[in-house]
Each structure stands twice: as structure tokens, then as C-alpha cells.
C-alpha positions in Angstrom: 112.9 145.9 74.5 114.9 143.1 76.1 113.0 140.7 79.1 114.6 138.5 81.1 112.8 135.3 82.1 113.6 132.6 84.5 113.3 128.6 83.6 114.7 125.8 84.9 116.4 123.2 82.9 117.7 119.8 84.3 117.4 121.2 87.9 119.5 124.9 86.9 117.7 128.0 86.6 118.5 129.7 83.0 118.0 133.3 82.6 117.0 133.9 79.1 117.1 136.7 77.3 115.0 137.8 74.8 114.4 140.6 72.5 110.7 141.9 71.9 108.9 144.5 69.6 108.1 147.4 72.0 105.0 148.2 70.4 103.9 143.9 71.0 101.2 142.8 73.5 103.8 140.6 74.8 105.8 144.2 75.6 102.7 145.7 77.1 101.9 143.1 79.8 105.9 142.6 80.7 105.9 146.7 81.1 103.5 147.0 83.3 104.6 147.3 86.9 102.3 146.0 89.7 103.3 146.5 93.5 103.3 143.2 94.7 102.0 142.4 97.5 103.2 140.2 100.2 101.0 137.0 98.7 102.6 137.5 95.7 105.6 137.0 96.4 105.0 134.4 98.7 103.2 132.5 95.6 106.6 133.7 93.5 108.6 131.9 95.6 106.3 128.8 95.7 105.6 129.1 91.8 107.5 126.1 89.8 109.5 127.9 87.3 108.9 126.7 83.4 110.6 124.1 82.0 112.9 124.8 79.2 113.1 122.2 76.4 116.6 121.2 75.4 115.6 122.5 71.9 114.9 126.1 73.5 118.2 125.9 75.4 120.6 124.6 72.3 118.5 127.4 70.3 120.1 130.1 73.3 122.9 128.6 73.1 123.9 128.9 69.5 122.6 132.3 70.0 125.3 133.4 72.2 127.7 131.6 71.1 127.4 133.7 67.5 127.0 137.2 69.4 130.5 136.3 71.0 132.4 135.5 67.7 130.7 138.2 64.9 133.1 136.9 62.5 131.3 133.3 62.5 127.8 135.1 61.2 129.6 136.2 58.3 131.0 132.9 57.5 127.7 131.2 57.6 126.4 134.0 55.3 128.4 133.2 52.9 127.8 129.2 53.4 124.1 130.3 53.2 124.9 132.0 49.7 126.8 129.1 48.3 123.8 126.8 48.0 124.3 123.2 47.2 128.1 124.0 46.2 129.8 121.3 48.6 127.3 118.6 47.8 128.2 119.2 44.1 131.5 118.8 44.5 130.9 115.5 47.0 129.0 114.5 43.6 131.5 115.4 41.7 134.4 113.6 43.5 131.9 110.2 43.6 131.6 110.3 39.7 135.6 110.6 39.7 136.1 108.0 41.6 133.7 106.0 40.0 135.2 106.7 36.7 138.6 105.7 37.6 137.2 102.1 39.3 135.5 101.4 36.0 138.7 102.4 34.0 140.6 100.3 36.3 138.8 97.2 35.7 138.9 98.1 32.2 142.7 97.3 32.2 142.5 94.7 34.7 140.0 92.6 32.2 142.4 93.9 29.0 144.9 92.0 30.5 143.1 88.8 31.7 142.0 88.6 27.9 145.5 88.8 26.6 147.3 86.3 29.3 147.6 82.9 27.5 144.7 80.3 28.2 146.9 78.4 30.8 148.3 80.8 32.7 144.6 81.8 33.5 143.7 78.6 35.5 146.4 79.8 37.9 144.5 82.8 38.8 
């Protein structure tokens, strides 16, 4: 069953949309269909209208922004499958370039040590 509520966020009013279980409490008291009278909807009108949290709104957002591009949920599937895989290989790259530093300054010292003593006061 989808409800549509009304909140207001920095001034705007949002309609959000919402999905519930038909068979919820929350489905059983948004079902139920009163005649309003004229005081309520006098008190509608006057009623302040929630506030939505910008967490709430980002979390609507992101949701419609993923039932317009369908091929996005299967990419972040299969990112949610690959585990850990790109902080290995951020790891991985680290220990590289760590490896060739130290080898680096291997050769650099291998050198210092062979240059004759003079020439080494220079530097």
C-alpha cells in the first residue's frame, strides 16, 4: 500500500512517499476514511506540517534517484559483493610504493658509500 504524507522542509512542502505492509497498524489507521467535518479541516489548514530532517530528505532522495536509473542498483550490488576489494588494492599500491622508496634510497646510499671521501663534503 503506498501513503502519501506532507512535510515541510526549509520552508517547501515535500510529499513523500512511502511504501507500507497492508496488513500493518500503520495501514489500518491511514485506510480508514472519516468525513471530515468542517472543524477539521479548518484545524488541517491551521495544523503545522512535520518537519522533515535533512537525513529523511537525503534518504528520499537517494531513493528516487535509484528508481530512475535501475541500472545503478545493480552496480552497487555488485560493489556490495566485492567487499573490502578496493581498500586491498589501495593497500596494495601503498606497499608498492613503499617498496620502491626504500629501494630507492637503497641505491641512493650505495652510491654515497662508493663516491670518494672528498667529493662527499661537497654534498
Amino acid at each position: 500500500m503506498q501513503v502519501t504524507e506532507v512535510w515541510d522542509f526549509v520552508g517547501q512542502e515535500i510529499e513523500v512517499r512511502k511504501f507500507i505492509d497492508a496488513d500493518s497498524k500503520e495501514a489500518s489507521d491511514k485506510g480508514k476514511v472519516v468525513a471530515p467535518s468542517a472543524v477539521d479541516a479548518i484545524l488541517e489548514q491551521i495544523k503545522k506540517k512535520p518537519k522533515l530532517s535533512v537525513l529523511n530528505k537525503t534518504k528520499k532522495d537517494w531513493g528516487e534517484f535509484k528508481e530512475e536509473n535501475k541500472g545503478l542498483e545493480e552496480e552497487l550490488d555488485a560493489y556490495k559483493k566485492s567487499s573490502n576489494q578496493y581498500l586491498d588494492r589501495v593497500s596494495f599500491l601503498q606497499r608498492a610504493d613503499y617498496w620502491g622508496f626504500e629501494r630507492e634510497r637503497d641505491v641512493r646510499l650505495a652510491m654515497q658509500v662508493r663516491m670518494k671521501p672528498d667529493m662527499r663534503e661537497d654534498l
